[in-house]
C-alpha positions in Angstrom: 10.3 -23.6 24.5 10.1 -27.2 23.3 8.8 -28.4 20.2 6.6 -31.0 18.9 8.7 -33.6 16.9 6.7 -34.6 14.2 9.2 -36.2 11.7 12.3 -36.4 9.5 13.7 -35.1 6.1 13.9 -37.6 3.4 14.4 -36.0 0.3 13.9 -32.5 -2.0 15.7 -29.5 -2.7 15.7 -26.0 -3.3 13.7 -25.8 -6.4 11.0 -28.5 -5.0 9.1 -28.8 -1.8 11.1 -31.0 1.0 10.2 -34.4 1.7 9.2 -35.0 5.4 8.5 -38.5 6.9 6.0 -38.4 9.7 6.9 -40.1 12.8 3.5 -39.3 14.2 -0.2 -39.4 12.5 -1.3 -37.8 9.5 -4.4 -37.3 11.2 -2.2 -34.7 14.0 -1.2 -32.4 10.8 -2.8 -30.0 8.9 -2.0 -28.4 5.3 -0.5 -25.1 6.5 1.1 -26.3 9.4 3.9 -24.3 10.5 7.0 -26.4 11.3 10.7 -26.1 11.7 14.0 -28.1 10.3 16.2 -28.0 12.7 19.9 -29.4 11.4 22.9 -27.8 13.4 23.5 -24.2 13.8 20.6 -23.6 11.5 16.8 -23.6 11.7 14.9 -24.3 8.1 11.6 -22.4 8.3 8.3 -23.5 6.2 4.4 -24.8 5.5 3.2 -28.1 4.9 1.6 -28.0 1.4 0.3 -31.7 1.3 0.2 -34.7 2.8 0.9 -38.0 0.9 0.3 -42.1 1.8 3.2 -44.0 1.0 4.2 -48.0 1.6 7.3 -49.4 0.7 5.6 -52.0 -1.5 2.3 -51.5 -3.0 0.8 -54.8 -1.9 1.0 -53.7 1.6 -1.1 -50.2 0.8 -3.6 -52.7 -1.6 -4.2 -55.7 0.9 -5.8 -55.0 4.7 -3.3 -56.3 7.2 -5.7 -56.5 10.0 -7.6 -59.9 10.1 -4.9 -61.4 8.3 -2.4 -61.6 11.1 -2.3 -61.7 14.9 -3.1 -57.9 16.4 0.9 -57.4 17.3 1.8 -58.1 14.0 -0.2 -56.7 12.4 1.0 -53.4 13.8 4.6 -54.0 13.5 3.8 -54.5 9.9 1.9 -51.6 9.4 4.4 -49.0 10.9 7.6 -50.6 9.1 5.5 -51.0 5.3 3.2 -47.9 5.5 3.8 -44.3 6.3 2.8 -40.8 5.4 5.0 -37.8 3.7 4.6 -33.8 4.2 5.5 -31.7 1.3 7.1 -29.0 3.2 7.9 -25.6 1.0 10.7 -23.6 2.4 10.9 -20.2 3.2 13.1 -18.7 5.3 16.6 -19.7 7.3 17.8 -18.9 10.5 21.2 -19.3 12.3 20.6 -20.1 15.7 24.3 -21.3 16.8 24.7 -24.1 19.0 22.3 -25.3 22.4 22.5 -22.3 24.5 23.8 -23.7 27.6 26.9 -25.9 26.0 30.5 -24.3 25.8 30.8 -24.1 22.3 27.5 -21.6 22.3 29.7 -18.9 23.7 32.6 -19.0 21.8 29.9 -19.1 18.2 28.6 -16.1 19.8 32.1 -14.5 20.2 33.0 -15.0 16.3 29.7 -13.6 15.2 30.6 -10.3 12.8 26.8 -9.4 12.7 23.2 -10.7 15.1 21.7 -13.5 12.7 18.9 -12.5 10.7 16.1 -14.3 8.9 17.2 -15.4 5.2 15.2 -16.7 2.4 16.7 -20.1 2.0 19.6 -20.1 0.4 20.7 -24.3 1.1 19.3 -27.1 2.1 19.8 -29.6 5.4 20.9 -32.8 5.3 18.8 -36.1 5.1 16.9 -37.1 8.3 17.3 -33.7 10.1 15.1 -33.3 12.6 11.1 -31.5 11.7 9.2 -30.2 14.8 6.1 -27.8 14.6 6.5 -24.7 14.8 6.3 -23.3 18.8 5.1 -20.2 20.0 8.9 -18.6 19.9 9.3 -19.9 16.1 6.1 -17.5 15.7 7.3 -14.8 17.4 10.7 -14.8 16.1 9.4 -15.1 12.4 6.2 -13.4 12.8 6.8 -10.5 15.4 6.6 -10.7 19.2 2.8 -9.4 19.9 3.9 -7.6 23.4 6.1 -5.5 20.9 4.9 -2.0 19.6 4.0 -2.3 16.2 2.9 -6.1 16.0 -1.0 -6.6 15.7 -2.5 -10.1 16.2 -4.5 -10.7 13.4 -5.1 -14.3 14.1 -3.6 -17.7 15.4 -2.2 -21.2 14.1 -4.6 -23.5 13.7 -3.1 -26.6 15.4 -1.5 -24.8 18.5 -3.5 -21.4 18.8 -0.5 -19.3 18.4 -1.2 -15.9 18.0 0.6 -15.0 14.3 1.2 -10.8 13.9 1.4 -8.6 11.0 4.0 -5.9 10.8 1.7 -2.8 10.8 4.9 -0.3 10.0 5.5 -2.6 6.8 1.9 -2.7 5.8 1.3 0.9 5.4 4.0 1.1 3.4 2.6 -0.6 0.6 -1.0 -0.9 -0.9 -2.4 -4.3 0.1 -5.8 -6.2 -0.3 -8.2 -8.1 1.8 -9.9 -10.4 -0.5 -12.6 -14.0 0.1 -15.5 -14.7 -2.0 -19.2 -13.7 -0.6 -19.8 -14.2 2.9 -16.2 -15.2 3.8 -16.3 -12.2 6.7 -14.4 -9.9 4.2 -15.8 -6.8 5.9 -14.9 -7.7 9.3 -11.4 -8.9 8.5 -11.4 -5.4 7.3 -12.4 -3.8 10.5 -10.0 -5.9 12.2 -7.3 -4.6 10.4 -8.6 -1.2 10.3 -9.0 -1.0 13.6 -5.1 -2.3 14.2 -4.0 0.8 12.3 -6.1 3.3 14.0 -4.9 2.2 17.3 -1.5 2.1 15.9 -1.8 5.9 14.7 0.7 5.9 12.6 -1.3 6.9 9.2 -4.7 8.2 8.5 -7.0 6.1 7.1 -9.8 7.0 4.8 -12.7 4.6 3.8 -14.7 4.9 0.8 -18.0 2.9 2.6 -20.3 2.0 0.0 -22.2 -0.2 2.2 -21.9 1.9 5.2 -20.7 -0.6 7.1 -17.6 0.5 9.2 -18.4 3.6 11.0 -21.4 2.8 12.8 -22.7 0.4 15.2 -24.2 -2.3 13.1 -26.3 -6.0 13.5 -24.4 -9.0 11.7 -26.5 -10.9 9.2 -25.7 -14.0 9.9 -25.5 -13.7 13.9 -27.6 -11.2 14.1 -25.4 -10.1 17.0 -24.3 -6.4 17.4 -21.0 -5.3 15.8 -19.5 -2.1 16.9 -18.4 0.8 14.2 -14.8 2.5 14.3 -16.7 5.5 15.3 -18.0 3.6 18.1 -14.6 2.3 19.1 -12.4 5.3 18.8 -14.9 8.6 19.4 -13.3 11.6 18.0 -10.7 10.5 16.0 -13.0 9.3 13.7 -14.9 11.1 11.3 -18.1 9.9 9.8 -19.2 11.7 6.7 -22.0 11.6 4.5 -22.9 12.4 1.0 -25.1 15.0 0.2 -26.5 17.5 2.6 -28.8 16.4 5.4 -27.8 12.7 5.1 -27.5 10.5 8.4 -26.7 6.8 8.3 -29.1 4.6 9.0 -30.2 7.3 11.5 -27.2 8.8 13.1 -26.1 11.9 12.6 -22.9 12.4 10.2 -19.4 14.7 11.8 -20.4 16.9 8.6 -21.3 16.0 4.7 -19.5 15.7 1.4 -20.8 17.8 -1.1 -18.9 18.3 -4.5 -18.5 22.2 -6.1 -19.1 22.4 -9.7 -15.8 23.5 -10.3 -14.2 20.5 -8.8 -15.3 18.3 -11.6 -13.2 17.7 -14.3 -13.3 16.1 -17.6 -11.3 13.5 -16.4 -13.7 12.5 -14.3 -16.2 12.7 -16.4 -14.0 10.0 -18.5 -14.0 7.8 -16.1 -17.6 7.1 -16.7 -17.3 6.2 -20.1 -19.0 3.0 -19.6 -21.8 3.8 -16.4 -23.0 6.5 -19.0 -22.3 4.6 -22.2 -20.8 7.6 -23.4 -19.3 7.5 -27.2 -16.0 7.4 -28.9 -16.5 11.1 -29.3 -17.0 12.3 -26.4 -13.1 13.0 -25.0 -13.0 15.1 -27.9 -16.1 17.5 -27.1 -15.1 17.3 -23.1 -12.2 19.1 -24.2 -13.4 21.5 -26.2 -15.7 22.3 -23.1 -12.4 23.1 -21.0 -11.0 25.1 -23.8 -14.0 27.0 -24.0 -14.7 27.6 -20.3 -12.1 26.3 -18.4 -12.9 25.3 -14.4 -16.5 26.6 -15.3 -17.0 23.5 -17.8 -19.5 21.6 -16.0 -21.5 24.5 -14.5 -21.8 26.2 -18.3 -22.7 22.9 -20.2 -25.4 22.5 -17.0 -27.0 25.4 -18.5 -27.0 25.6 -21.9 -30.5 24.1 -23.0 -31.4 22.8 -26.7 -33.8 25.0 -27.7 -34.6 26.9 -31.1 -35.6 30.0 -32.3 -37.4 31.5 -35.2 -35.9 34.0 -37.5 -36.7 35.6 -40.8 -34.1 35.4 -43.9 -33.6 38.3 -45.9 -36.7 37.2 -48.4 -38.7 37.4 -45.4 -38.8 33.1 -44.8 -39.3 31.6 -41.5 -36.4 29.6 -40.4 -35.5 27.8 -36.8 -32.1 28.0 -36.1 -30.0 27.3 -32.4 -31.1 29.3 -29.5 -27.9 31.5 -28.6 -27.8 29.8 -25.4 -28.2 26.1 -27.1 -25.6 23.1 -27.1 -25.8 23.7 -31.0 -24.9 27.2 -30.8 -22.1 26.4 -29.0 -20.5 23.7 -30.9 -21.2 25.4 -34.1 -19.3 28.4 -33.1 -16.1 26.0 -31.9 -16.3 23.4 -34.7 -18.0 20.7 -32.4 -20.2 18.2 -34.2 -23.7 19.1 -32.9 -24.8 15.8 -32.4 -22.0 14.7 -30.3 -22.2 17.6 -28.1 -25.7 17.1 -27.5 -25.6 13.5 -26.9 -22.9 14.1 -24.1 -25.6 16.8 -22.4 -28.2 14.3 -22.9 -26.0 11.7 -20.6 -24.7 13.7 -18.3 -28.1 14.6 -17.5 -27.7 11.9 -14.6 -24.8 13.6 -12.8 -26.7 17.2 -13.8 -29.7 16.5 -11.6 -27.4 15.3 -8.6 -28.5 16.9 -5.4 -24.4 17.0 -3.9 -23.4 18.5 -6.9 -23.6 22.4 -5.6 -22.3 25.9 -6.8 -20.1 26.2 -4.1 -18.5 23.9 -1.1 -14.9 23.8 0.8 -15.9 19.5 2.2 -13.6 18.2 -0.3 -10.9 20.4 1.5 -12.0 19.2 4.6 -12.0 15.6 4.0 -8.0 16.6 3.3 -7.4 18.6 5.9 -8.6 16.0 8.4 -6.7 13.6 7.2 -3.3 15.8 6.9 -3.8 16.3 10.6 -4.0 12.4 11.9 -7.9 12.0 11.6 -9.9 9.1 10.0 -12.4 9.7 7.9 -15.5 7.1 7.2 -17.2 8.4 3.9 -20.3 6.8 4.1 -22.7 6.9 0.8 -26.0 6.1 2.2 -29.0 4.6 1.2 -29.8 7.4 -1.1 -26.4 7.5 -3.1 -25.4 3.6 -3.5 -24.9 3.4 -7.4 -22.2 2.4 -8.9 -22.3 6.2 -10.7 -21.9 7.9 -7.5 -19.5 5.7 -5.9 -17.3 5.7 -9.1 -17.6 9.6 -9.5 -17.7 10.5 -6.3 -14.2 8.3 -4.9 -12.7 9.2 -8.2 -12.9 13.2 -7.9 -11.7 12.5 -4.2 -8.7 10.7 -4.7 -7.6 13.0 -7.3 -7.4 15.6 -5.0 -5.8 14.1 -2.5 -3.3 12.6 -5.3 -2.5 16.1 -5.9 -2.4 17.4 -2.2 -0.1 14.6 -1.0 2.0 15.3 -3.9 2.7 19.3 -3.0 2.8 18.0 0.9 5.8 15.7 -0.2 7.6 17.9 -2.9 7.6 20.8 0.2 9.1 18.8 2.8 12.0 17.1 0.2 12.6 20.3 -0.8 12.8 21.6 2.6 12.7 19.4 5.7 13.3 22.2 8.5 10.5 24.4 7.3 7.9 21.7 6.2 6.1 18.7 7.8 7.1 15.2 6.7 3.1 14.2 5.1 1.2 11.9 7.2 0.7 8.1 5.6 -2.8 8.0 4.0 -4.1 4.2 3.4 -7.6 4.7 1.2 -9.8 1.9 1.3 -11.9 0.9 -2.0 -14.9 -1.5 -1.3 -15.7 -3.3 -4.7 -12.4 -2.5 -6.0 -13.1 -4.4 -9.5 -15.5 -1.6 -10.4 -12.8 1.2 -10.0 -9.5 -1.2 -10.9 -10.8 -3.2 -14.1 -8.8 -3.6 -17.0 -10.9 -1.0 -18.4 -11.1 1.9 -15.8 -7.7 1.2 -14.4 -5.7 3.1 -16.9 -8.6 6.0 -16.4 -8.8 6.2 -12.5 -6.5 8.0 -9.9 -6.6 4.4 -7.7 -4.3 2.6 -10.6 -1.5 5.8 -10.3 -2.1 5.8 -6.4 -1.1 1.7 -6.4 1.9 1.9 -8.6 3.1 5.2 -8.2 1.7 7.1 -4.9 3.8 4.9 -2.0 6.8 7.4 -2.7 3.8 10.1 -1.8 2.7 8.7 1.3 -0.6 7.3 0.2 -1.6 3.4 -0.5 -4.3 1.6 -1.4 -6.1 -1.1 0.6 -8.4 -2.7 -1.7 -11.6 -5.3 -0.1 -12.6 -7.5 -3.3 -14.3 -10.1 -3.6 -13.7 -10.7 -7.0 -9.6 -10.4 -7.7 -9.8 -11.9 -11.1 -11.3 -9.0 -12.2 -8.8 -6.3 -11.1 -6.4 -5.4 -13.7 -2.8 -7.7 -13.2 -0.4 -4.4 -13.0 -2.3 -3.1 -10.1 -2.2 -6.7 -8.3 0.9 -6.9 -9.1 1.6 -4.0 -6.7 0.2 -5.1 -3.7 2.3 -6.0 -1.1 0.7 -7.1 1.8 -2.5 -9.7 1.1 -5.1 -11.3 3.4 -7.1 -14.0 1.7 -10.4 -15.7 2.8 -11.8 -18.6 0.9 -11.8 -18.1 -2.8 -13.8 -20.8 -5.0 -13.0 -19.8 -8.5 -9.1 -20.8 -9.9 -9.0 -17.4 -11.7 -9.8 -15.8 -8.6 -7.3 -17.8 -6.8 -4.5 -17.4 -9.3 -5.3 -13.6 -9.2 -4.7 -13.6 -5.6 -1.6 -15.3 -5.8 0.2 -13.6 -8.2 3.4 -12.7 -8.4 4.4 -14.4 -5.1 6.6 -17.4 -5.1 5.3 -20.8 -4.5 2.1 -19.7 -5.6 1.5 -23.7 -7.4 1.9 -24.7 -3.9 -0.2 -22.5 -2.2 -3.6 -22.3 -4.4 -5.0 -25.6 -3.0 -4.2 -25.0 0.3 -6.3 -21.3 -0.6 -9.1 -23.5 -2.1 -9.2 -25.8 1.0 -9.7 -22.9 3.9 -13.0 -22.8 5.9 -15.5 -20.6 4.4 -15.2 -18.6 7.6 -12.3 -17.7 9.9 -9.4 -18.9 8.5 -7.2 -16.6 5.9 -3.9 -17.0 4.4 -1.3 -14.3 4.8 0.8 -13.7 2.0 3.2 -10.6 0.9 4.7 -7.8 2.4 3.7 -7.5 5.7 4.5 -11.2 6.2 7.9 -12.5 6.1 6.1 -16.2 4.5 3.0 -17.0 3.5 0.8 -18.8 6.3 -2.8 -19.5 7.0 -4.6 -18.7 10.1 -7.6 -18.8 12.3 -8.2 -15.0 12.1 -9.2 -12.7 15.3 -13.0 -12.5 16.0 -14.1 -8.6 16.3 -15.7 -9.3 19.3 -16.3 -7.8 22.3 -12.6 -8.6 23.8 -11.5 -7.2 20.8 -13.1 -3.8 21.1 -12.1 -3.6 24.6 -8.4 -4.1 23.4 -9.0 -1.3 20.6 -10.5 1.0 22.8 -8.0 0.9 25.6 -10.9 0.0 28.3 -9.3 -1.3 31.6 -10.6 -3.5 34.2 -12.7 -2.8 37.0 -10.8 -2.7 40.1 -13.1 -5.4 41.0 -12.1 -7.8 38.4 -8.8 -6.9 38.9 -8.7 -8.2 42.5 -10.9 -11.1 41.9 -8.3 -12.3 39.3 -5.8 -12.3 41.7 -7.9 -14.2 44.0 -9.0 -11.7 47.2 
């Protein structure tokens, strides 16, 4: 396919940005424009991170030509003294041999010990080697052909409307996260992708929905338009769940609900809550002594023990209250807990106490797992009724640690013994508000920090939908691989986003600088360079893509013109 020649290289190296003389307008290129050195048997792959006005004597830039001299001057003057510069940051290398049609091609071919293969760059070309934008073939060759299996379209260039892919086998092999301030289209980005994966089927996908926004059909605020759910666009092999028994989201009935057995709760998870309950510093200490006492029955035991006193007569016949047997206070006295803590703790957990999900007994955790073990998707919806930051963070938290440990027997069986067991499934979990589970704080605490840095050898990743990345802890963003970035305003937000990746200084303006809606840059793992894009609309071709809908026979015939 032939390219667009835009220019020439003039100067920089590998450890700075190459200089790029345009031989068109600066008004024809965008920051983030894809484009391509091409210098001999090599092609030089990379992003334009700024564009610069340059003269070749000041004056020239400082004093208006036009006026001055007659018109045909005036524009001979202007293109030899003035002229504009890309900053062009390299990425990636390509031998691509001669032309294909000349002699030598054949006989490069012939010597070749292995097929060419993308490189980061590893040399530079020569001065004034020819830049061209990037054609739909460069995309495809760097970015993945979107005919082949595997490759989802998640959007397209912004100066040519290429269609740019994500490597969906790559992506769920690492934990990644969609982020974008408020209102950026975070939430459909993440149906987008969401949707690629489930049509893909190559892992199970479980979404912690705090908003209830993915499994249902829903109305966009803004547009006001209707949006379709997963549920909606992939029947049966989606699960929508609710929490607590009889809920239905925003009127539609739920596959089943989530309710959580008393002896499912740990003290760990209690811990977790440290700061939604503004529990003290002595509380670890009289969680444990609850396990030690009573084991799985913990939770259910402290439930019941009340704070009550009774009256008894000493031995000269005196009057005195002391603990009811069946008090808090009974209880630590007899195990050396100080009373006060202990009944503090009751007092706070009072909250989770009075929870109506919270039942004797109930196999819907199990469920949830089993489901996704055998290739379903499962939407945990939190409803109206449940859409505290204490349920959300207890409730994910006590989920995820089961499946932490399930995935972890699934995998330890089949390494152990591949004939006889099943290689696990790939589970991606999706946290909503991620900063409230992955703070520096609660990181350390939570079963989503272990899943991030340690779980991808399990089968199970994180994606994480935040608006706020600054606020996640750094060794859990350092673990991301794959990230899809809407606009961010704040530069701690930005830097957060970045981090880790190389070029980073180059790329935060051009992060700054995208459209509040519809554009994202692509960074990490699932990308071979960082690029920004017009993403996808979720649309109505879009769900007829996902859902596999075919044409009438109708259109079919009128498209080919009978």
């Amino acid at each position: 396919m032939s390219r667009t020649k835009i220019g020439y290289l003039v100067g920089g190296g590998l450890k700075e940005n190459f200089r790029v003389r345009l031989t068109v307008s600066p008004q024809e290129i965008q920051e983030g424009a894809f484009v391509v050195v091409q210098s001999g048997d090599w092609n030089y792959y990379g992003i334009v991170t700024d564009i610069q006005l340059g003269a070749t004597d000041p004056r020239f830039a400082d004093e208006q030509m036009d006026g001055r001299f007659p018109p045909h001057i005036s524009k001979a003057l202007h293109g030899q003294t003035l002229y504009a510069n890309l900053e062009v940051l390299p990425n990636l290398m390509l031998e691509v041999g001669p032309e294909a049609d000349s002699p030598e091609y054949a006989e490069w071919r012939a010597n070749l010990k292995d097929e060419p293969r993308i490189l980061p760059v590893k040399n530079i070309p020569p001065h004034h080697a020819q830049v061209f934008l990037a054609n739909e073939g460069d995309i495809a060759e760097i970015f993945g052909d979107p005919n082949e299996d595997g490759n989802f379209v998640i959007g397209y260039t912004r100066e040519q409307g290429h269609p740019v892919c994500i490597d969906l086998d790559k992506f769920v092999q690492r934990s990644s996260g969609v982020f974008g301030a408020t209102g950026t289209g975070k939430s459909f980005l993440t149906r987008l992708t969401l949707a690629g994966l489930m049509k893909r089927n190559q892992a199970s996908v479980l979404v912690l929905d705090m908003h209830n926004e993915y499994g249902f059909d829903d109305v966009a605020s803004d547009t006001k338009k209707p949006v379709k759910g997963l549920k909606s666009l992939f029947g049966g092999k989606v699960d929508c769940v609710g929490l607590g028994a009889g809920t239905t989201i925003r009127g539609n009935q739920v596959s089943f609900n989530l309710e959580i057995a008393l002896d499912d709760i740990s003290t760990a998870d209690i811990e977790t809550l440290t700061r939604e309950l503004n529990l003290r510093e002595t509380s670890p200490t009289t969680l444990s002594a609850l396990y030690a006492s009573f084991g799985k029955e913990w939770f259910k035991r402290f439930k019941e023990m009340n704070q009550e006193e009774v009256e008894i007569e000493d031995e000269k016949g005196r009057v005195k209250k002391v603990p009811h047997p069946d008090s808090v206070a009974a209880w630590a006295n007899q195990h050396g807990v100080n009373v006060m803590a202990a009944v503090g703790l009751q007092d706070k957990l009072r909250r989770l106490f009075d929870k109506p999900y919270i039942v004797e007994k109930s196999e819907s955790v199990a469920q949830i797992i089993n489901a996704l073990a055998v290739g379903k998707h499962i939407v945990l919806s939190f409803s109206e009724k449940y859409d505290s930051d204490l349920d959300y963070l207890f409730v994910s938290n006590i989920l995820t640690r089961k499946i932490r440990a399930a995935w972890e027997k699934r995998t330890n069986e089949y390494r152990n013994d591949p004939a006889r067991n099943q290689e696990p499934r790939p589970l991606i979990i999706v946290v909503e508000e991620a900063h409230k589970l992955l703070n520096r704080e609660m990181a350390a605490q939570t079963t989503f920090a272990t899943i991030a840095r340690e779980l991808r050898k399990y089968y199970v990743t994180l994606l994480i939908v935040d608006q706020r990345p600054s606020q996640i802890y750094d060794e859990v963003m350092s673990q991301l691989g794959t990230r899809i970035s809407g606009w961010l305003g704040d530069d701690l937000d930005i830097q957060a986003a970045l981090s880790g990746l190389s070029g980073r200084d180059a790329l935060r303006g051009m992060l700054a600088r995208l459209q509040p809606k519809e554009e994202v840059l692509l960074l990490g793992w699932g990308v071979p360079m960082p690029l920004p894009v017009r993403s996808r609309r979720y649309d109505e071709a879009f769900w007829k893509e996902m859902s596999g809908s075919k044409k009438s026979k109708e259109q079919s015939l009128k498209e080919l013109g009978f």
